[in-house]
C-alpha positions in Angstrom: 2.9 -24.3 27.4 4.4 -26.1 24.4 1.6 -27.6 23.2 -0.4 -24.4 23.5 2.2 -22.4 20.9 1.0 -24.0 17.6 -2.6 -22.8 18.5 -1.4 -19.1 20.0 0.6 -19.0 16.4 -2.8 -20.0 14.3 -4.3 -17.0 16.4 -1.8 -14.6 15.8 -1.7 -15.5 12.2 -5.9 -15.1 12.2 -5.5 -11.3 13.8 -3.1 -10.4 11.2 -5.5 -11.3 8.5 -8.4 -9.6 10.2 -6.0 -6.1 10.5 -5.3 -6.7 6.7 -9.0 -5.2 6.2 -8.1 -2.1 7.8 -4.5 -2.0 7.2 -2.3 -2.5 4.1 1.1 -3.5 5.6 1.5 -6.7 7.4 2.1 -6.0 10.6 5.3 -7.6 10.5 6.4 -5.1 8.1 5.1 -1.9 9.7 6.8 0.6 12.0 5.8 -1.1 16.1 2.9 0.7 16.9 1.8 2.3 20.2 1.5 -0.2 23.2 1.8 -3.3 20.7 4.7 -5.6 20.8 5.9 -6.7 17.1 5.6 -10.6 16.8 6.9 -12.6 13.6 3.9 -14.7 12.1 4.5 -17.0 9.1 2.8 -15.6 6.1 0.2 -18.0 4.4 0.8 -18.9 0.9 -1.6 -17.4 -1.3 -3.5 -19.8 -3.3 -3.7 -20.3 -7.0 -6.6 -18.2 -8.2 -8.3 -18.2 -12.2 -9.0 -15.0 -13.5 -11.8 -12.9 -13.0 -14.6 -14.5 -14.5 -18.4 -14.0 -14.7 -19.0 -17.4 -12.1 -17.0 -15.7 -9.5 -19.5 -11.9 -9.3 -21.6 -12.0 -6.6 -24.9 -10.8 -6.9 -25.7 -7.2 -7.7 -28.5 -6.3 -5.2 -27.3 -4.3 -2.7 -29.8 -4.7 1.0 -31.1 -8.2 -0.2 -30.4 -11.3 2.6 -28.5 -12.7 -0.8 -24.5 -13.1 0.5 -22.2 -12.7 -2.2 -19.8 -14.6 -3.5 -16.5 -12.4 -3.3 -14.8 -11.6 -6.5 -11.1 -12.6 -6.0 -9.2 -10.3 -8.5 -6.6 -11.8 -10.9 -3.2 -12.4 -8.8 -1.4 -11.6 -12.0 -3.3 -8.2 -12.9 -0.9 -5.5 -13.8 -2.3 -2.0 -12.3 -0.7 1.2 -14.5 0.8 3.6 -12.6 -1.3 6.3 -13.9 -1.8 9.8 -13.2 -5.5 11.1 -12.8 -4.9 13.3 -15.7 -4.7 10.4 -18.2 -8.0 9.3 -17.5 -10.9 10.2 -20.5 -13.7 11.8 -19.4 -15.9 8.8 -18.8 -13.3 7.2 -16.2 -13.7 10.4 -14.4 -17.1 10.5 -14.5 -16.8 7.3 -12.7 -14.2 8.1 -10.2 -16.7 10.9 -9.2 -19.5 9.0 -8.9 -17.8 6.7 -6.3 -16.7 10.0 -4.5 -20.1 11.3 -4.2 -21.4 8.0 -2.9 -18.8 7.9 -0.6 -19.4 11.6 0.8 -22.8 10.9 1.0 -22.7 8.3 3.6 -22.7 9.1 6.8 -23.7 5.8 8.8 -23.5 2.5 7.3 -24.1 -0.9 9.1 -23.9 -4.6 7.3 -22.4 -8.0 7.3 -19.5 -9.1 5.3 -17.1 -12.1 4.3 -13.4 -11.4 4.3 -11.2 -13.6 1.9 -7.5 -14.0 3.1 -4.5 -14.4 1.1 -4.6 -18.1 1.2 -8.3 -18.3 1.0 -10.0 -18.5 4.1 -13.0 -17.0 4.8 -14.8 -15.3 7.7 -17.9 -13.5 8.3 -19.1 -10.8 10.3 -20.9 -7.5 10.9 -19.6 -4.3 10.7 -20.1 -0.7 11.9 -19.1 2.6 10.3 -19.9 6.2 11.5 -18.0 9.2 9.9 -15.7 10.9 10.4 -13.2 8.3 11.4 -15.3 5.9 13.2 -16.0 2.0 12.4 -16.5 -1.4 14.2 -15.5 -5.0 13.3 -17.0 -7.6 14.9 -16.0 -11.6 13.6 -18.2 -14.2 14.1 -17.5 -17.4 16.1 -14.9 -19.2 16.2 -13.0 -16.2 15.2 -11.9 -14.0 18.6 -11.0 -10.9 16.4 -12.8 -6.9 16.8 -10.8 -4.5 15.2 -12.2 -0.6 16.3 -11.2 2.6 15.1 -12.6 5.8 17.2 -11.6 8.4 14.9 -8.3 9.0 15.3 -7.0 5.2 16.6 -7.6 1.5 15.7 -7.4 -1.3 17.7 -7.2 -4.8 17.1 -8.8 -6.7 20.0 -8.2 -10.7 20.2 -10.6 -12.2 23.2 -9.4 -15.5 23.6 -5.7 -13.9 24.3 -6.7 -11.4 26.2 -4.3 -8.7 23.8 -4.9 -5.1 22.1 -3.0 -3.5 19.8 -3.1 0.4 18.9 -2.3 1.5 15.4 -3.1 5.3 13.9 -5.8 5.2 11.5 -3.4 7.2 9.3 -1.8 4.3 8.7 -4.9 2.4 7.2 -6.4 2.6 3.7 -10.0 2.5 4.4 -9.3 5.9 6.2 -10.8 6.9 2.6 -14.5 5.0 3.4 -14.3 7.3 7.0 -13.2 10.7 5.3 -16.8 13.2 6.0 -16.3 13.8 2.0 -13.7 13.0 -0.5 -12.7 13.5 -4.0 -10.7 10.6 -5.0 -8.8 12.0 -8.1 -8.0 14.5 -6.4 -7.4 13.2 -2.6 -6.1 10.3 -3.6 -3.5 8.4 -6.0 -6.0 6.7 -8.2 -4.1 4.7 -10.7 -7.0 2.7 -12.2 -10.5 3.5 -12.8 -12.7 0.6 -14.6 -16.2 -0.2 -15.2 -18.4 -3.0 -16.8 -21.9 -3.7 -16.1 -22.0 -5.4 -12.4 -18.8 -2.9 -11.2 -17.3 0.3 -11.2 -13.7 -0.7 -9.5 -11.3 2.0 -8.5 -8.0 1.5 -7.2 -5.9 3.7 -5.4 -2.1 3.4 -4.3 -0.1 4.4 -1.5 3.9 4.1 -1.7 5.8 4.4 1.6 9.2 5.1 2.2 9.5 2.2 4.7 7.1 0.1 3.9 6.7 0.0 0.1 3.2 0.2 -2.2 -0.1 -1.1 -0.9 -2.6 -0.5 -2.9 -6.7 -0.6 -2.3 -9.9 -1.3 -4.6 -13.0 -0.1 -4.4 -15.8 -1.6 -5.8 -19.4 -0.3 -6.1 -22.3 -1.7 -8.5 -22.6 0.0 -12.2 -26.7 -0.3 -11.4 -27.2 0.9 -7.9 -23.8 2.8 -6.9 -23.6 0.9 -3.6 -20.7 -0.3 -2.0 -20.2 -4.0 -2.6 -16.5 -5.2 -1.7 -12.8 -3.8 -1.6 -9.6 -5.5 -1.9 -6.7 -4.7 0.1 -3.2 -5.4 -1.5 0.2 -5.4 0.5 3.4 -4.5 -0.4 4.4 -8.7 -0.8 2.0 -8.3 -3.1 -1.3 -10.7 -0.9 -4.6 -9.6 -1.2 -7.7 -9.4 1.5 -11.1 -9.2 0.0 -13.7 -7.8 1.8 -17.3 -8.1 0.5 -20.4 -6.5 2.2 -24.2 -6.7 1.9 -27.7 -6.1 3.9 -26.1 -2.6 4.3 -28.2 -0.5 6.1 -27.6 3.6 6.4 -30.4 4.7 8.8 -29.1 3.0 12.0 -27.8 5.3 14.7 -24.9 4.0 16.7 -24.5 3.7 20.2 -21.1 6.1 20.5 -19.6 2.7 23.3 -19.6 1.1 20.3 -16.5 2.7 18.8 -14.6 3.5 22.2 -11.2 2.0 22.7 -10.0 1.5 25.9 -6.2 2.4 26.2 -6.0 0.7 29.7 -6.5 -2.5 28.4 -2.9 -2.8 27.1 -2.2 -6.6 27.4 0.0 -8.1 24.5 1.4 -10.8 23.5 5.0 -11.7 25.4 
């Protein structure tokens, strides 16, 4: 059993960065969810990153077989804590652009590559079906699904045979599974910026408990697709997510979003 705890760690360690896509707080630092036991993993030092430049921008074609290159943002970036009403008309413009793109969809299937904080990537294919619904599956070697079914996500791990329950209330990307949204004035948008491959908008969440999170939103300036999102904790570690071959006609079989709260095996 010893020699198998270094390995059960690294897998442990590889769940929590797969839940950082859906959920802002390590999971460390969140309140214990339902039928999920709390256990301590060692945070991986983030690496050092340059600065946004135009080498890291993946490419702009949303629906090509092209995978893009994720665009880390800058670890020493300094978000305002703005209030909507400070924003000129053209930033608004923006941020309700994004909002109408985001109300629009209603079904929206793809593949991504997630970034961890220490700069490890995976790949996979994902699943969403508003309101509330969504489906991450990671490819091999990675045992990870995370599933929300509208009202509950759980984080699935395969190879040790554990699921953990968390409210989708308590995940950021509830704002990609609203039916409609208006992000100025749904949300607390503290940054809205655009250049010719991006309009990025980020919004931040303070809680009492668990301090400020914060998630970007990043659609193309040309074809006002969804392209990536980064999801900041309150240590301050990002988790880039960046999706293409996105596909919006698909219907969904509903099994494929359906947790089942039997299955309640965690780690001891």
């Amino acid at each position: 059993m010893a020699d198998q705890f270094p390995i059960r760690i690294t897998r442990l360690a590889l769940m929590r960065v797969a839940l950082a896509s859906l959920i802002a707080a390590p999971i460390g630092a969140m309140v214990t969810p339902s039928y999920a036991q709390t256990v301590p993993v060692p945070k991986p030092a983030p690496k050092a990153r340059d600065p946004l430049n135009d080498q890291q921008r993946g490419p702009a074609t949303t629906g090509s077989m092209a995978v893009p290159n994720p665009v880390i943002p800058d670890p020493h970036r300094n978000v305002p804590a703005s209030l909507f009403g400070t924003f000129d008309a053209n930033q608004k413009a923006q941020a309700a652009r994004v909002s109408s793109y985001l109300s629009s969809l209603q079904t929206l299937a793809g593949n991504f590559i997630q970034v961890g904080p220490d700069g490890s990537k995976t790949k996979g294919e994902f699943y969403i079906q508003k309101p509330g619904k969504v489906r991450f599956e990671y490819a091999a070697p990675s045992p990870i699904a995370i599933v929300a079914d509208g009202s509950m996500v759980a984080v699935r791990d395969r190879n040790l045979a554990t699921q953990d329950i968390y409210p989708l209330s308590q995940t950021p990307l509830r704002y990609l599974l609203s039916d409609r949204i208006d992000l100025l004035k749904d949300t607390n948008v503290v940054s809205v910026t655009a250049d010719d491959v991006f309009i990025s908008v980020t919004i931040e969440e303070k809680q009492l408990l668990i301090g400020t999170s914060r998630l970007m939103l990043m659609v193309g300036a040309k074809d006002g697709q969804l392209k990536q999102w980064t999801v900041t904790d309150p240590q301050g570690y990002d988790t880039t997510v960046a999706v293409y071959n996105l596909d919006t006609s698909k219907r969904f079989d509903p099994g494929l979003f359906k947790i089942d709260f039997s299955d309640r095996v965690n780690p001891g």
